[in-house]
Residue, then its C-alpha position, 0 to 999 in steps of 0.5 A: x755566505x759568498x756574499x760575505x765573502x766577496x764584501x771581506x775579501x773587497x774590504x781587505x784588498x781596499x784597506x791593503x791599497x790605502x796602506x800603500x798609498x800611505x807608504x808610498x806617501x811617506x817614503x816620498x815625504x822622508x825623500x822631502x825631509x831629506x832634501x830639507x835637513x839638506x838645505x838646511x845643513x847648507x844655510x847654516x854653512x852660509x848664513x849661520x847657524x842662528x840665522x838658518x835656526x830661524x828658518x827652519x824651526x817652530x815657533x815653539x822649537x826645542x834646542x837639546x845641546x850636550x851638556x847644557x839646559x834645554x832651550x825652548x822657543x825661538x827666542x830663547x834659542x835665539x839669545x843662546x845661539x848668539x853666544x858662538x862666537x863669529x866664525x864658526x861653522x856649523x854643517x851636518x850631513x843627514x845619514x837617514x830620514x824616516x816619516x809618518x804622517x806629519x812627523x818625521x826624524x832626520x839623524x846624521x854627523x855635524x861638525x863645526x869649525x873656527x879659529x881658538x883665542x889663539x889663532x890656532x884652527x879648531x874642528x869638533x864633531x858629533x852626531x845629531x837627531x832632529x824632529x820635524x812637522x810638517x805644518x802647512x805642506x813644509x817640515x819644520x824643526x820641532x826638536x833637535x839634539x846633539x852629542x860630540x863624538x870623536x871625528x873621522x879616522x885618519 
């Protein structure tokens, strides 16, 4: 009866260190994911939002925009993306990462900014969600969805 006792006991501190092992594995893969929905957020700033889309996502990556049909792969999402028009950008600020093994989710504020066929500045805002794998060590998009909402007070 010990003995069963002693195998029980040893079995269940083993599980509870490889539970946090597992935690402590995906708190620092979100901290990860963070820094990648940075840079990303900051690539698309720079070299536009296409040109980071292509970087960043799979290859079989969904684009869900507010209002419109999903675009499913690179190059539909491509040959949609380049229909914004030359000087609009584009940048997110991630509000929270969470992580589970090879998934993870980044959520946050964007806004997008440019000129209207007046010449007139313009600037909309909205939320994000983005689904990420990581493949090969790296987080990559897998899907990513956008709603406008009103901007910032004041």
């Amino acid at each position: 009866m010990k003995l069963r006792f002693v195998l029980t006991a040893a079995l269940m501190v083993l599980g509870l260190s490889a539970c946090q092992r597992h935690l402590h594995a995906d708190a620092a893969q979100a901290r990860i994911l963070l820094k990648t929905d940075q840079a990303f957020s900051s690539d698309a700033a720079s070299k536009g939002f296409a040109a980071a889309f292509a970087q960043y996502a799979k290859t079989d990556a969904v684009l869900l925009p507010e209002g419109d049909s999903a675009l499913k792969g690179k190059p539909e999402i491509r040959q949609s993306l380049a229909t914004i028009p030359a000087g609009i950008k584009i940048s997110w600020t991630p509000q929270d990462t969470e992580v589970s093994g090879r998934l993870g989710y980044s959520w946050g504020i964007y806004s997008s900014s440019g000129t209207d066929s007046h010449g007139q500045p313009t600037v909309a805002y909205g939320k994000y969600l983005s689904v990420w794998k990581r493949e090969n060590g790296h987080w990559k998009l897998a899907v990513m969805m956008t709603n406008q909402s009103p901007g910032p007070a004041g």
